[in-house]
N, C-alpha and C positions, 0 to 999 in steps of 0.2 A: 504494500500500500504506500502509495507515495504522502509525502509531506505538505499540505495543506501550504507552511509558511514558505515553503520553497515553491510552490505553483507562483503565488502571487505576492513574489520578493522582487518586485519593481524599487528600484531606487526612485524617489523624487528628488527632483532638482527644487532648490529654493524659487517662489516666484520673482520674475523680473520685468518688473514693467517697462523699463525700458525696450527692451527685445521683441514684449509684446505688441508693443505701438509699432517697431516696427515691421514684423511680421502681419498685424493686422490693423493696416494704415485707415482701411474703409467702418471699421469700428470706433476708431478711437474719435470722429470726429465730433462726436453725441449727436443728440436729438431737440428739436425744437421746441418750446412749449406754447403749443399749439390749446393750450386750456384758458378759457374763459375766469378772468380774475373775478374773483368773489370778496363780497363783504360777511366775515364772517362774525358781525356784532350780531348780540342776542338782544331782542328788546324784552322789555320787563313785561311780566304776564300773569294774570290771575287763572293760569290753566294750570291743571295739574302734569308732574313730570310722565308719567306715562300720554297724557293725551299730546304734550310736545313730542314724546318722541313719537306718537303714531302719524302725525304732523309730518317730522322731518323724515320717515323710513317713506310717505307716500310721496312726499316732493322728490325725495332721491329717486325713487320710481317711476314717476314721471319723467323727470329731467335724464334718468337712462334711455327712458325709452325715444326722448324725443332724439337725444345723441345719438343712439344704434339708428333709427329712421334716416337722419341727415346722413350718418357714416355708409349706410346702402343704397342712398342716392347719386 
């Protein structure tokens, strides 16, 4: 029966990021932020906290879906 720690006795090289960028020049440039700036003040409210949060779970449900709609157009 062979040795479990000898199958998968791969040496790892320490990461280098520099080597990386340059082997993967099309990665490193990032990404845009292409998101919609938000005000995230709370205003004051005589609601109770579960009915705020049933509130903000349907507005984020909303605003996903209108997102996915615009993103398959």
């Amino acid at each position: 029966m062979t040795d479990k720690a000898s199958i998968n006795s791969q040496t790892d090289e320490p990461f280098d990021p520099a080597s990386w960028v340059l082997a993967n020049p099309w990665l490193s440039e990032g990404q845009s932020d292409d998101r919609t700036p938000m005000n995230g003040a709370v205003e004051k409210s005589d609601r109770t906290r579960s009915s705020l949060r049933a509130f903000a779970r349907r507005s984020h449900q909303l605003m996903f879906k209108k997102w996915s709609q615009a993103r398959r157009d």
